[in-house]
C-alpha positions as CSV (number, residue, x, y, z in Angstrom):
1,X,98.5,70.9,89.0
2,X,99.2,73.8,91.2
3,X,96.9,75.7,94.1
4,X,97.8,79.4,94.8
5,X,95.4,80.0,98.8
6,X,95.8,83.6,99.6
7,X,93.9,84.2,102.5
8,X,91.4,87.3,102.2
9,X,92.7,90.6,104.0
10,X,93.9,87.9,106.7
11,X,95.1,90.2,109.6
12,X,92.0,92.4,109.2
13,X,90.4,89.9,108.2
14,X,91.0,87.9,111.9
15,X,90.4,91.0,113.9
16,X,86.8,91.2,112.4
17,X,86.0,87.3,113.1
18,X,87.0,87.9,116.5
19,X,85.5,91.8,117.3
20,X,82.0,91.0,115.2
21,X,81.5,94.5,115.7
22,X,84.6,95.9,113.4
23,X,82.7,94.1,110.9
24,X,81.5,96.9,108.0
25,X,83.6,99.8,109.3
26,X,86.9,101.0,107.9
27,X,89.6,99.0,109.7
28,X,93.0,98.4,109.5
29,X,95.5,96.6,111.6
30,X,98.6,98.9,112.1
31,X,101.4,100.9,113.4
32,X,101.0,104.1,115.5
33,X,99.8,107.0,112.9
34,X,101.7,109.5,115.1
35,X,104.9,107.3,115.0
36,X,105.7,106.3,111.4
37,X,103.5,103.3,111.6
38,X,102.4,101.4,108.4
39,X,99.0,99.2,107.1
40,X,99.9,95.5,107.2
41,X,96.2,94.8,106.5
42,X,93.1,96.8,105.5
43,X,89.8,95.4,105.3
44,X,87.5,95.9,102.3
45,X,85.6,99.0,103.9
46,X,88.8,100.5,104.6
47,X,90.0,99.7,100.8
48,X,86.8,101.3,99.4
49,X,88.8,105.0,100.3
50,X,91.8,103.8,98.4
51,X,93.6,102.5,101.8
52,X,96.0,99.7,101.5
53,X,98.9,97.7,102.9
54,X,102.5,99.5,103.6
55,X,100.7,102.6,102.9
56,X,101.9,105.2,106.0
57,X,98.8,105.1,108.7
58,X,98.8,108.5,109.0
59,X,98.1,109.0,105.5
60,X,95.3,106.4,105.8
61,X,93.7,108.3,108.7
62,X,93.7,111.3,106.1
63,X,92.0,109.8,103.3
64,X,89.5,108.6,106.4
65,X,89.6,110.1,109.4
66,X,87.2,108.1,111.0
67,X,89.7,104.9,110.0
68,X,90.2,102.3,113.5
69,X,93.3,101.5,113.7
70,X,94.3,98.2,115.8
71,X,97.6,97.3,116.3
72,X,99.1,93.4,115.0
73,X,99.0,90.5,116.8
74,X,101.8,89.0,114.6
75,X,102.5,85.7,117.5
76,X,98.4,85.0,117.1
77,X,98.4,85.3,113.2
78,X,101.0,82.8,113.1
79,X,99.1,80.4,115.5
80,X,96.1,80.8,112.7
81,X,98.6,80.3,109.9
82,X,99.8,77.2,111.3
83,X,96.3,75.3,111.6
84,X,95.9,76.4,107.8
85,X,99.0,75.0,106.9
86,X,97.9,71.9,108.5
87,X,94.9,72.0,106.4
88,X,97.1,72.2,103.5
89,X,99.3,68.9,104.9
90,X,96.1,67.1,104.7
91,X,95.8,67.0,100.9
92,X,99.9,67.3,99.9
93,X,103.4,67.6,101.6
94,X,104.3,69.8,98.8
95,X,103.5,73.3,100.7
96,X,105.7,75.9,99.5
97,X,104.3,78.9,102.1
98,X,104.8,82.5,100.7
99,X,104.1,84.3,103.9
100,X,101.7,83.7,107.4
101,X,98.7,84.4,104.6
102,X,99.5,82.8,101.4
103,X,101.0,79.4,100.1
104,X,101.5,77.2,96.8
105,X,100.3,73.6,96.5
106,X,101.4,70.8,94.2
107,X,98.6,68.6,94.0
108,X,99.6,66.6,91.2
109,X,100.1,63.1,92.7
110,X,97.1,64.0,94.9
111,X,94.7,63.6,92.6
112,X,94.9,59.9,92.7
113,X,93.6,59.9,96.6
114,X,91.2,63.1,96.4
115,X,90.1,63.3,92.9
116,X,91.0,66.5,90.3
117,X,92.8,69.8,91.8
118,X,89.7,71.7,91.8
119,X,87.7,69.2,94.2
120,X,91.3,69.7,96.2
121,X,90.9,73.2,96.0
122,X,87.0,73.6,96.9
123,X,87.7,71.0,100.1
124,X,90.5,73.3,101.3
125,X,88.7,76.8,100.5
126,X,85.4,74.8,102.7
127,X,87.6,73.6,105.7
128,X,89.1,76.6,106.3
129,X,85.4,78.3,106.0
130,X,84.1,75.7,109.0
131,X,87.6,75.3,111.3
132,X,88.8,78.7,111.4
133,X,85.8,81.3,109.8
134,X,88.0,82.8,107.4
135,X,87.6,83.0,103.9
136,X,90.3,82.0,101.1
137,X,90.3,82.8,97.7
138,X,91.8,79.9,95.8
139,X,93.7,79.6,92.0
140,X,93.9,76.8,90.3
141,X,96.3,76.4,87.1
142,X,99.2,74.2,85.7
143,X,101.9,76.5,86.9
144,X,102.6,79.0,89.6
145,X,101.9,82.3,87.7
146,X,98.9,81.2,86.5
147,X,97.4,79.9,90.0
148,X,98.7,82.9,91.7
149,X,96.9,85.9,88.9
150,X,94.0,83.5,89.1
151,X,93.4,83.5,93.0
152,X,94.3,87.1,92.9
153,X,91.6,87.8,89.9
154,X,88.9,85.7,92.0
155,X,89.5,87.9,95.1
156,X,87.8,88.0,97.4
157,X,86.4,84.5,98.1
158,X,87.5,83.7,95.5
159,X,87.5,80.2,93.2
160,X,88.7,80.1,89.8
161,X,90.7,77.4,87.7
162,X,93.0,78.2,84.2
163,X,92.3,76.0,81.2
164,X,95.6,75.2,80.4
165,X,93.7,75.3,77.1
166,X,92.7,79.1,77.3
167,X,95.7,80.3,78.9
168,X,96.1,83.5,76.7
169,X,92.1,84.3,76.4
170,X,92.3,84.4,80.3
171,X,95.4,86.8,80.9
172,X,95.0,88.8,77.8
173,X,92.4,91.3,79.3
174,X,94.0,91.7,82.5
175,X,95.6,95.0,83.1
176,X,100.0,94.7,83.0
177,X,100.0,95.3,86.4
178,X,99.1,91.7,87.3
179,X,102.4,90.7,85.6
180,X,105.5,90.2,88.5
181,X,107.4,93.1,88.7
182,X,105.5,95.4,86.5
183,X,104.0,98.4,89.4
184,X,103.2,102.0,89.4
185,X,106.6,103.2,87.4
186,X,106.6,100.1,85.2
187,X,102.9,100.7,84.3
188,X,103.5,104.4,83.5
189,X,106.2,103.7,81.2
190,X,103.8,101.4,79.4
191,X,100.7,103.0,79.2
192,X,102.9,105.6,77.7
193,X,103.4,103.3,74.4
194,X,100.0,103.0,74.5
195,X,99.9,99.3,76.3
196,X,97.2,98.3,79.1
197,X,97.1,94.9,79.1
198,X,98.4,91.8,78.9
199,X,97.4,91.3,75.2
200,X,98.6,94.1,74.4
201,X,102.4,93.9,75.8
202,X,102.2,90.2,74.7
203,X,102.2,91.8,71.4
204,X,105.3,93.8,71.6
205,X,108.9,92.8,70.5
206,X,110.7,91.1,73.0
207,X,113.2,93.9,72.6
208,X,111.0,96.7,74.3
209,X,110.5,94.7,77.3
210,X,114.7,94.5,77.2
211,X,114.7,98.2,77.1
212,X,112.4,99.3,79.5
213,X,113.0,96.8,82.2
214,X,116.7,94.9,81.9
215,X,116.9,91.4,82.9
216,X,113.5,91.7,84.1
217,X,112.1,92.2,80.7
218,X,112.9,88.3,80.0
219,X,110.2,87.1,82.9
220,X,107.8,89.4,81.8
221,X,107.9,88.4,78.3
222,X,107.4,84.4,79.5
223,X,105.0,85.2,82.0
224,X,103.0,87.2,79.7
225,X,102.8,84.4,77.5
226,X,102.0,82.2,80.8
227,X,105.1,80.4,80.9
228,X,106.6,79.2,84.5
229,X,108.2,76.4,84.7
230,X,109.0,76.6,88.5
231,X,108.4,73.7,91.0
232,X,106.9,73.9,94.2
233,X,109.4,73.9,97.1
234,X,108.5,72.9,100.7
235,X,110.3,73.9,103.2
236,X,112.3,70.9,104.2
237,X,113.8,70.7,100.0
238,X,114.2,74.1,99.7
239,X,118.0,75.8,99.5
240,X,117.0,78.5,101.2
241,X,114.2,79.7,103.5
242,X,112.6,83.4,102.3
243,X,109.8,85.9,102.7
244,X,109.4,89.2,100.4
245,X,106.6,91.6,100.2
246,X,106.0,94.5,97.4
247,X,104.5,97.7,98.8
248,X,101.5,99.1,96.7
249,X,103.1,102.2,97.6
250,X,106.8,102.7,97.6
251,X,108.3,103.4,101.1
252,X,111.3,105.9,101.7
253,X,111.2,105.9,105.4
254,X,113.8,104.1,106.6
255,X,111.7,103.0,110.1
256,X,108.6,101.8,108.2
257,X,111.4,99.4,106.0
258,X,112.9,98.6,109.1
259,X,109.3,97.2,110.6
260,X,108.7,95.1,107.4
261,X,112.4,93.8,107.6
262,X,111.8,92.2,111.3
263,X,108.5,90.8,110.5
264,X,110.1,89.2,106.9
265,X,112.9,87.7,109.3
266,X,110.7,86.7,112.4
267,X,108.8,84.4,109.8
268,X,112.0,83.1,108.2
269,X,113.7,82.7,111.5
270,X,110.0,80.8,112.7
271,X,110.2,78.1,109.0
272,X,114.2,77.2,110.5
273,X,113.4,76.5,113.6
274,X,110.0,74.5,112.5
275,X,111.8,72.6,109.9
276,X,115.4,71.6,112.1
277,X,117.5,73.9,109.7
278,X,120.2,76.5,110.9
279,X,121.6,78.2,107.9
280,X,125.1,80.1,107.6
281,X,124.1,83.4,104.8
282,X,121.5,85.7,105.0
283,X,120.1,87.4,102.1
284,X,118.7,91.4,101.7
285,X,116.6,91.8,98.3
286,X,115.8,95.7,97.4
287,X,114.1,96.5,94.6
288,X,114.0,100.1,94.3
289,X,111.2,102.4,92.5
290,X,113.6,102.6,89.3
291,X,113.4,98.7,89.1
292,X,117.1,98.5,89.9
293,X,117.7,95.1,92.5
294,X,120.3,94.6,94.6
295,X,120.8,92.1,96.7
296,X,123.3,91.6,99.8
297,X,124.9,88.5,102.0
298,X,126.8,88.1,105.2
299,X,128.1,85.1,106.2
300,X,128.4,84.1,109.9
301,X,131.9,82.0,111.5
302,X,128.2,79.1,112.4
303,X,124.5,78.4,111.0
304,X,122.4,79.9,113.2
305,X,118.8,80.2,113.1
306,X,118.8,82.6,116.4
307,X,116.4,85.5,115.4
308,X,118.0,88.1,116.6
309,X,121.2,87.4,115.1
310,X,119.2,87.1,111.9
311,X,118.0,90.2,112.2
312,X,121.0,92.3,113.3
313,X,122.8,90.8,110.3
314,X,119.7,92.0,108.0
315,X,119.1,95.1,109.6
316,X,122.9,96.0,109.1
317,X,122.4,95.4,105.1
318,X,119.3,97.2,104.8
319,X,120.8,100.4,106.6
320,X,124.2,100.6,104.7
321,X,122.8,100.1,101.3
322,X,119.6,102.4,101.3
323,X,121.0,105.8,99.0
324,X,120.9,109.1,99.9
325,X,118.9,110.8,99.4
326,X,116.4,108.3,99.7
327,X,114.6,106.5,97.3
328,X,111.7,104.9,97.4
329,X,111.5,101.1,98.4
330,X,109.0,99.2,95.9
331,X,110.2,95.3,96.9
332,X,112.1,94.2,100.3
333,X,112.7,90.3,100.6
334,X,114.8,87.9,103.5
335,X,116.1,84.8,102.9
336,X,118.6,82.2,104.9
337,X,120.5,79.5,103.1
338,X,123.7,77.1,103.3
339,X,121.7,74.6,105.4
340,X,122.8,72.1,108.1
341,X,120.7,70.3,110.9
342,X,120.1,71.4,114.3
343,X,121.4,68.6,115.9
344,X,125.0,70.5,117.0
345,X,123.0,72.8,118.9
346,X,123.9,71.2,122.5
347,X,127.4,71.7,121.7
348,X,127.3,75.2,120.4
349,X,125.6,76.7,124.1
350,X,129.0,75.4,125.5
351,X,131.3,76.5,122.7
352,X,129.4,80.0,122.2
353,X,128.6,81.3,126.0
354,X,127.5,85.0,124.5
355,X,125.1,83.3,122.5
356,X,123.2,81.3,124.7
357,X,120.8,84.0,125.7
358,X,119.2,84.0,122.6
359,X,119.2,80.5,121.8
360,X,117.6,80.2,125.1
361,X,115.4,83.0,124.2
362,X,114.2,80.9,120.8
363,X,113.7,77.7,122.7
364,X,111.6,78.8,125.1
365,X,109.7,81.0,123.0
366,X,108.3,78.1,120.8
367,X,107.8,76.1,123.3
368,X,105.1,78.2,124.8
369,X,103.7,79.6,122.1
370,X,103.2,75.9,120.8
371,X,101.7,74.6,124.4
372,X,99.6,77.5,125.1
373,X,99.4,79.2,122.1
374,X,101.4,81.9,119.9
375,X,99.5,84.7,121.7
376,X,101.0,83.5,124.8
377,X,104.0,85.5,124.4
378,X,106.0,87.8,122.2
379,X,109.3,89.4,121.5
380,X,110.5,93.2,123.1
381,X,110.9,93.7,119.2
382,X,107.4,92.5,118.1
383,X,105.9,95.4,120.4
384,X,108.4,98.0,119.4
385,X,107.6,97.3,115.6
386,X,103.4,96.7,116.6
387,X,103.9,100.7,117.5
388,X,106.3,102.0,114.9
Protein backbone atom coordinates (compact mmCIF):
# COMPACT_ATOMS: atom_id res chain seq x y z
CA UNK A 1 0.00 0.00 0.00
CA UNK A 2 1.30 3.32 -1.11
CA UNK A 3 0.76 7.19 0.36
CA UNK A 4 1.13 10.02 -2.17
CA UNK A 5 1.46 13.65 0.82
CA UNK A 6 1.54 16.66 -1.28
CA UNK A 7 1.55 19.46 0.82
CA UNK A 8 -1.19 22.17 -0.01
CA UNK A 9 0.21 25.40 -1.90
CA UNK A 10 3.32 24.77 0.55
CA UNK A 11 5.46 27.95 -0.03
CA UNK A 12 2.34 30.08 -0.02
CA UNK A 13 0.99 28.17 2.00
CA UNK A 14 4.05 28.82 4.82
CA UNK A 15 4.12 32.47 4.20
CA UNK A 16 0.29 32.70 5.29
CA UNK A 17 0.94 30.57 8.63
CA UNK A 18 3.59 32.76 9.43
CA UNK A 19 2.00 36.58 8.13
CA UNK A 20 -1.75 35.64 9.55
CA UNK A 21 -2.61 38.62 7.75
CA UNK A 22 -1.70 37.34 3.94
CA UNK A 23 -4.33 35.03 4.94
CA UNK A 24 -7.52 35.52 2.18
CA UNK A 25 -5.65 37.90 -0.15
CA UNK A 26 -4.16 36.99 -3.47
CA UNK A 27 -0.61 35.99 -2.75
CA UNK A 28 2.08 34.46 -4.38
CA UNK A 29 5.65 33.77 -3.44
CA UNK A 30 7.90 34.86 -6.42
CA UNK A 31 10.43 36.35 -8.58
CA UNK A 32 10.74 40.14 -9.32
CA UNK A 33 7.67 40.96 -12.01
CA UNK A 34 9.96 43.65 -13.55
CA UNK A 35 12.80 41.09 -13.89
CA UNK A 36 11.61 37.89 -15.54
CA UNK A 37 10.57 36.42 -12.19
CA UNK A 38 8.27 33.31 -12.05
CA UNK A 39 5.26 31.83 -9.41
CA UNK A 40 6.81 28.99 -7.45
CA UNK A 41 3.54 29.08 -5.31
CA UNK A 42 0.17 30.76 -5.39
CA UNK A 43 -2.29 30.53 -2.77
CA UNK A 44 -5.94 29.58 -3.37
CA UNK A 45 -7.13 33.38 -3.59
CA UNK A 46 -4.51 34.10 -5.94
CA UNK A 47 -5.60 30.75 -8.07
CA UNK A 48 -9.29 31.92 -8.06
CA UNK A 49 -7.93 34.63 -11.03
CA UNK A 50 -6.41 31.74 -12.89
CA UNK A 51 -2.76 32.44 -11.39
CA UNK A 52 -0.47 29.50 -11.03
CA UNK A 53 2.98 28.14 -10.52
CA UNK A 54 5.87 28.92 -13.41
CA UNK A 55 3.42 31.24 -14.72
CA UNK A 56 5.64 34.74 -15.52
CA UNK A 57 4.79 37.21 -12.32
CA UNK A 58 4.28 39.83 -14.42
CA UNK A 59 1.59 38.20 -16.17
CA UNK A 60 0.06 37.29 -12.76
CA UNK A 61 0.16 40.95 -11.69
CA UNK A 62 -1.97 41.50 -14.90
CA UNK A 63 -4.60 39.10 -14.46
CA UNK A 64 -4.60 40.87 -10.67
CA UNK A 65 -3.06 43.84 -10.21
CA UNK A 66 -3.55 44.04 -6.67
CA UNK A 67 -1.57 40.41 -6.49
CA UNK A 68 1.42 40.54 -3.29
CA UNK A 69 4.17 39.28 -4.38
CA UNK A 70 6.81 37.83 -1.67
CA UNK A 71 9.86 36.64 -2.65
CA UNK A 72 11.13 32.54 -1.55
CA UNK A 73 12.63 31.60 1.30
CA UNK A 74 13.89 28.36 -0.40
CA UNK A 75 16.80 27.55 2.81
CA UNK A 76 13.50 27.87 5.37
CA UNK A 77 11.15 25.71 3.19
CA UNK A 78 13.57 23.13 3.28
CA UNK A 79 14.05 23.37 7.22
CA UNK A 80 9.95 22.71 7.12
CA UNK A 81 10.38 19.94 4.54
CA UNK A 82 12.81 18.22 6.74
CA UNK A 83 10.56 18.00 10.00
CA UNK A 84 7.87 16.54 7.53
CA UNK A 85 10.02 14.11 6.27
CA UNK A 86 10.73 13.16 9.73
CA UNK A 87 7.12 12.71 10.25
CA UNK A 88 7.11 10.43 7.37
CA UNK A 89 10.35 8.29 9.07
CA UNK A 90 8.08 7.78 11.91
CA UNK A 91 5.70 5.37 10.20
CA UNK A 92 8.28 3.86 7.23
CA UNK A 93 11.92 4.13 5.98
CA UNK A 94 10.57 3.72 2.56
CA UNK A 95 10.28 7.75 1.76
CA UNK A 96 10.82 8.20 -1.82
CA UNK A 97 10.62 12.46 -1.60
CA UNK A 98 9.52 14.05 -5.00
CA UNK A 99 10.44 17.60 -4.19
CA UNK A 100 10.62 19.99 -0.62
CA UNK A 101 6.61 19.59 -0.86
CA UNK A 102 5.67 16.14 -1.93
CA UNK A 103 6.74 12.48 -1.26
CA UNK A 104 5.61 8.68 -1.74
CA UNK A 105 5.31 6.15 1.10
CA UNK A 106 5.39 2.40 1.17
CA UNK A 107 3.46 1.43 4.03
CA UNK A 108 3.08 -2.01 3.37
CA UNK A 109 5.09 -3.78 6.15
CA UNK A 110 3.81 -0.87 8.34
CA UNK A 111 0.65 -1.98 8.75
CA UNK A 112 1.59 -4.68 11.03
CA UNK A 113 2.83 -1.90 13.88
CA UNK A 114 0.13 1.00 12.95
CA UNK A 115 -2.75 -0.74 11.57
CA UNK A 116 -4.16 -0.28 7.68
CA UNK A 117 -2.56 2.51 5.33
CA UNK A 118 -5.42 4.74 5.77
CA UNK A 119 -5.10 5.05 9.76
CA UNK A 120 -1.23 5.66 8.45
CA UNK A 121 -2.28 8.19 6.31
CA UNK A 122 -4.96 10.16 8.68
CA UNK A 123 -1.98 10.07 11.66
CA UNK A 124 0.45 11.75 9.20
CA UNK A 125 -2.18 14.24 7.57
CA UNK A 126 -3.06 15.08 11.77
CA UNK A 127 0.68 15.50 12.85
CA UNK A 128 1.56 17.65 10.42
CA UNK A 129 -1.84 19.74 11.17
CA UNK A 130 -0.59 20.00 15.13
CA UNK A 131 3.55 20.22 14.61
CA UNK A 132 3.89 22.47 11.86
CA UNK A 133 0.06 24.08 10.96
CA UNK A 134 0.06 23.12 7.58
CA UNK A 135 -2.31 21.19 5.86
CA UNK A 136 -1.60 17.97 3.52
CA UNK A 137 -3.75 16.38 1.20
CA UNK A 138 -3.11 12.66 1.36
CA UNK A 139 -3.75 9.59 -1.43
CA UNK A 140 -3.97 6.41 -0.64
CA UNK A 141 -3.88 3.47 -3.34
CA UNK A 142 -1.99 0.20 -4.21
CA UNK A 143 0.31 1.81 -6.61
CA UNK A 144 2.02 5.21 -7.28
CA UNK A 145 -0.32 6.60 -10.05
CA UNK A 146 -3.19 5.84 -8.26
CA UNK A 147 -2.05 7.46 -4.80
CA UNK A 148 -0.70 10.41 -6.58
CA UNK A 149 -4.28 11.33 -8.96
CA UNK A 150 -5.95 10.53 -5.71
CA UNK A 151 -4.20 13.10 -3.31
CA UNK A 152 -4.28 15.48 -6.23
CA UNK A 153 -8.30 14.80 -6.81
CA UNK A 154 -8.76 15.36 -2.85
CA UNK A 155 -6.94 18.67 -2.98
CA UNK A 156 -6.98 20.73 -0.94
CA UNK A 157 -6.93 19.03 2.52
CA UNK A 158 -7.44 16.50 1.08
CA UNK A 159 -7.98 12.45 2.19
CA UNK A 160 -9.09 9.92 -0.20
CA UNK A 161 -8.16 6.12 -0.58
CA UNK A 162 -8.55 3.84 -4.23
CA UNK A 163 -10.45 0.56 -3.95
CA UNK A 164 -8.17 -1.44 -5.69
CA UNK A 165 -11.58 -2.87 -6.37
CA UNK A 166 -12.94 0.30 -8.23
CA UNK A 167 -9.97 1.33 -9.80
CA UNK A 168 -11.59 2.22 -13.26
CA UNK A 169 -15.02 3.67 -11.76
CA UNK A 170 -12.60 6.14 -9.95
CA UNK A 171 -10.34 7.40 -12.88
CA UNK A 172 -12.86 7.02 -15.63
CA UNK A 173 -14.59 10.49 -14.99
CA UNK A 174 -11.53 12.34 -14.49
CA UNK A 175 -10.55 14.69 -17.23
CA UNK A 176 -7.13 13.18 -19.50
CA UNK A 177 -5.26 15.78 -18.10
CA UNK A 178 -4.66 13.92 -14.79
CA UNK A 179 -2.87 11.20 -16.84
CA UNK A 180 1.33 11.90 -16.73
CA UNK A 181 2.30 13.57 -19.61
CA UNK A 182 -0.84 14.40 -21.19
CA UNK A 183 -0.95 18.83 -20.81
CA UNK A 184 -2.35 21.70 -22.73
CA UNK A 185 -1.06 20.33 -26.45
CA UNK A 186 -1.73 16.62 -25.53
CA UNK A 187 -5.32 17.53 -24.35
CA UNK A 188 -6.02 19.54 -27.51
CA UNK A 189 -5.07 16.93 -29.73
CA UNK A 190 -7.58 14.77 -27.87
CA UNK A 191 -10.42 16.68 -27.31
CA UNK A 192 -10.10 17.02 -30.95
CA UNK A 193 -11.17 13.14 -31.47
CA UNK A 194 -13.71 13.90 -29.26
CA UNK A 195 -11.99 12.33 -25.90
CA UNK A 196 -12.30 14.08 -22.33
CA UNK A 197 -11.72 11.66 -20.04
CA UNK A 198 -10.10 8.94 -18.82
CA UNK A 199 -13.02 6.51 -19.88
CA UNK A 200 -13.07 7.76 -22.73
CA UNK A 201 -9.25 7.46 -23.97
CA UNK A 202 -9.28 4.10 -22.06
CA UNK A 203 -11.57 3.24 -24.83
CA UNK A 204 -9.41 3.90 -27.77
CA UNK A 205 -6.98 1.53 -29.65
CA UNK A 206 -3.80 1.32 -28.26
CA UNK A 207 -2.61 2.40 -31.60
CA UNK A 208 -3.95 6.16 -31.43
CA UNK A 209 -2.19 6.70 -28.27
CA UNK A 210 1.08 5.35 -30.45
CA UNK A 211 0.33 7.99 -32.99
CA UNK A 212 -0.32 10.91 -31.17
CA UNK A 213 2.23 10.59 -28.48
CA UNK A 214 5.38 7.98 -29.43
CA UNK A 215 6.80 6.07 -26.74
CA UNK A 216 4.78 7.95 -24.47
CA UNK A 217 1.59 6.57 -25.76
CA UNK A 218 2.65 3.06 -23.95
CA UNK A 219 2.41 4.72 -20.22
CA UNK A 220 -0.62 6.48 -20.96
CA UNK A 221 -2.34 3.43 -22.16
CA UNK A 222 -1.21 1.45 -18.61
CA UNK A 223 -1.85 4.24 -16.51
CA UNK A 224 -5.16 4.82 -17.98
CA UNK A 225 -6.03 1.45 -17.13
CA UNK A 226 -4.26 2.15 -13.55
CA UNK A 227 -1.41 0.09 -14.03
CA UNK A 228 2.13 0.97 -12.23
CA UNK A 229 4.05 -1.34 -11.20
CA UNK A 230 6.86 0.91 -9.80
CA UNK A 231 8.47 0.56 -6.27
CA UNK A 232 9.10 3.16 -3.91
CA UNK A 233 12.73 4.32 -3.80
CA UNK A 234 14.36 6.04 -0.79
CA UNK A 235 17.01 7.87 -1.18
CA UNK A 236 19.77 5.74 0.20
CA UNK A 237 18.50 2.51 -2.59
CA UNK A 238 17.95 4.73 -5.25
CA UNK A 239 20.53 4.81 -8.48
CA UNK A 240 20.21 8.11 -8.85
CA UNK A 241 19.03 11.17 -6.95
CA UNK A 242 16.32 13.61 -9.09
CA UNK A 243 13.87 16.49 -8.94
CA UNK A 244 11.54 17.50 -12.08
CA UNK A 245 8.76 19.89 -12.23
CA UNK A 246 6.01 20.38 -15.21
CA UNK A 247 4.99 23.98 -15.74
CA UNK A 248 1.22 24.57 -16.11
CA UNK A 249 2.33 26.93 -18.57
CA UNK A 250 5.18 26.32 -20.93
CA UNK A 251 8.23 28.59 -20.37
CA UNK A 252 10.44 29.98 -23.38
CA UNK A 253 12.54 32.27 -21.40
CA UNK A 254 15.59 31.00 -21.04
CA UNK A 255 16.21 32.98 -17.31
CA UNK A 256 12.93 31.76 -15.84
CA UNK A 257 14.29 27.90 -16.98
CA UNK A 258 17.50 28.83 -15.69
CA UNK A 259 15.81 29.72 -11.99
CA UNK A 260 13.92 26.38 -11.93
CA UNK A 261 17.14 24.58 -13.01
CA UNK A 262 19.18 25.82 -9.75
CA UNK A 263 16.40 25.20 -7.46
CA UNK A 264 15.89 21.38 -9.07
CA UNK A 265 19.79 21.04 -8.43
CA UNK A 266 20.02 22.83 -4.95
CA UNK A 267 17.55 20.04 -3.77
CA UNK A 268 19.43 17.20 -5.46
CA UNK A 269 22.69 18.53 -4.51
CA UNK A 270 20.92 18.93 -0.52
CA UNK A 271 19.47 14.56 -0.83
CA UNK A 272 23.64 13.76 -1.68
CA UNK A 273 25.02 15.38 0.85
CA UNK A 274 22.06 14.16 3.44
CA UNK A 275 22.34 10.69 2.40
CA UNK A 276 26.64 10.35 2.20
CA UNK A 277 26.48 9.94 -1.74
CA UNK A 278 28.76 11.84 -4.28
CA UNK A 279 27.80 10.80 -7.75
CA UNK A 280 29.92 11.01 -11.10
CA UNK A 281 26.87 11.99 -14.13
CA UNK A 282 24.46 14.50 -14.04
CA UNK A 283 21.31 14.26 -15.90
CA UNK A 284 19.24 17.33 -17.98
CA UNK A 285 15.44 16.03 -18.83
CA UNK A 286 13.51 18.56 -21.42
CA UNK A 287 10.39 17.90 -22.44
CA UNK A 288 9.39 20.36 -24.87
CA UNK A 289 5.66 21.67 -25.81
CA UNK A 290 5.72 19.13 -28.89
CA UNK A 291 6.14 16.24 -26.35
CA UNK A 292 9.58 15.60 -27.82
CA UNK A 293 12.33 14.52 -24.60
CA UNK A 294 15.72 14.78 -24.62
CA UNK A 295 17.78 14.13 -22.17
CA UNK A 296 21.68 15.02 -21.66
CA UNK A 297 24.85 13.72 -19.33
CA UNK A 298 28.25 14.90 -18.54
CA UNK A 299 30.50 12.92 -16.75
CA UNK A 300 33.06 14.47 -14.38
CA UNK A 301 37.18 13.01 -14.02
CA UNK A 302 35.38 12.46 -9.61
CA UNK A 303 31.82 12.07 -7.89
CA UNK A 304 31.11 15.11 -6.57
CA UNK A 305 28.13 16.25 -4.80
CA UNK A 306 29.62 20.13 -4.68
CA UNK A 307 26.51 22.30 -5.75
CA UNK A 308 27.97 24.45 -7.74
CA UNK A 309 29.77 22.15 -9.84
CA UNK A 310 26.42 20.43 -10.17
CA UNK A 311 24.92 23.25 -11.41
CA UNK A 312 27.54 24.67 -13.82
CA UNK A 313 27.49 21.18 -15.40
CA UNK A 314 23.52 21.46 -15.68
CA UNK A 315 23.35 24.90 -16.54
CA UNK A 316 25.87 24.22 -19.48
CA UNK A 317 23.28 21.42 -20.90
CA UNK A 318 20.26 23.30 -20.50
CA UNK A 319 21.91 26.44 -22.53
CA UNK A 320 23.35 24.42 -25.49
CA UNK A 321 20.44 22.28 -26.12
CA UNK A 322 17.42 24.90 -25.88
CA UNK A 323 16.47 25.50 -30.02
CA UNK A 324 16.24 28.51 -31.70
CA UNK A 325 14.07 30.03 -31.97
CA UNK A 326 12.80 29.02 -28.83
CA UNK A 327 10.34 26.75 -27.91
CA UNK A 328 8.39 26.38 -25.14
CA UNK A 329 9.66 24.32 -22.04
CA UNK A 330 6.56 22.04 -20.70
CA UNK A 331 8.92 19.53 -18.33
CA UNK A 332 12.65 20.32 -16.85
CA UNK A 333 14.05 17.56 -14.54
CA UNK A 334 17.89 16.93 -12.63
CA UNK A 335 19.18 14.03 -11.63
CA UNK A 336 22.87 12.70 -10.30
CA UNK A 337 23.82 9.00 -10.48
CA UNK A 338 26.95 6.51 -10.55
CA UNK A 339 27.11 6.54 -6.76
CA UNK A 340 29.99 6.13 -4.29
CA UNK A 341 30.41 7.16 -0.52
CA UNK A 342 31.65 10.26 0.84
CA UNK A 343 34.19 8.83 2.78
CA UNK A 344 37.28 9.97 0.13
CA UNK A 345 36.36 13.40 0.69
CA UNK A 346 39.48 14.20 3.11
CA UNK A 347 41.63 13.08 0.46
CA UNK A 348 40.14 14.89 -2.43
CA UNK A 349 40.66 18.78 -0.55
CA UNK A 350 44.41 17.71 -0.90
CA UNK A 351 44.36 16.19 -4.37
CA UNK A 352 41.89 18.91 -5.82
CA UNK A 353 43.16 22.49 -4.31
CA UNK A 354 40.73 24.53 -6.86
CA UNK A 355 37.97 22.67 -5.45
CA UNK A 356 38.18 23.09 -1.97
CA UNK A 357 36.34 26.41 -1.92
CA UNK A 358 33.28 24.91 -2.56
CA UNK A 359 33.48 21.86 -0.76
CA UNK A 360 34.26 24.20 2.03
CA UNK A 361 31.41 26.21 1.01
CA UNK A 362 28.86 22.89 1.27
CA UNK A 363 30.23 21.88 4.64
CA UNK A 364 29.77 24.78 6.29
CA UNK A 365 26.62 25.64 4.78
CA UNK A 366 24.86 22.52 6.32
CA UNK A 367 26.33 22.72 9.19
CA UNK A 368 24.59 25.96 10.14
CA UNK A 369 21.69 25.66 8.57
CA UNK A 370 21.26 22.28 10.56
CA UNK A 371 22.43 24.00 14.11
CA UNK A 372 20.59 27.14 13.70
CA UNK A 373 18.30 26.60 11.19
CA UNK A 374 18.13 26.62 7.16
CA UNK A 375 17.04 30.32 7.36
CA UNK A 376 20.31 30.97 8.88
CA UNK A 377 22.10 31.32 5.74
CA UNK A 378 21.88 31.06 1.95
CA UNK A 379 23.70 30.93 -1.22
CA UNK A 380 24.85 34.36 -3.60
CA UNK A 381 22.75 32.12 -6.12
CA UNK A 382 19.63 31.57 -3.99
CA UNK A 383 19.16 35.51 -3.89
CA UNK A 384 20.04 36.05 -7.44
CA UNK A 385 17.30 33.45 -8.53
CA UNK A 386 14.76 34.69 -5.32
CA UNK A 387 14.84 38.14 -7.76
CA UNK A 388 14.97 36.72 -11.24
Amino acid sequence: MILHIDMDAFYASVEERDRPGLRGKPMVVGGNAHKRGVVAAANYAARYFGIHSAMPTAQAKRLCPHLIVIPPRHAYYAQISQHIRDIFHRYTPLVEPLSLDEAFLDVTHSQQLFGEAARIGWRIKREIRAELTLTASVGVAHNKFLAKVASDVGKPDGFLVVDPANVQSFLDPLPVTKLWGVGKVGNRQLEELGIRTIGELRAQPRTLLDDLFGSWGEQLWELAHGMDDRPVVPDHKAKSLSHETTFAEDITDVEALRGWLLDLTRQVAARLRTNQLRGRTVHLKIRFTNFRTITRSHTFPKSTDVTQELWNAGAAMLTKNLPFPPLGVRLLGFSVSGFDNAESRQADLFCEPENVKNVRLDTVSDWIQKRFGSAALSRAAELVHATE
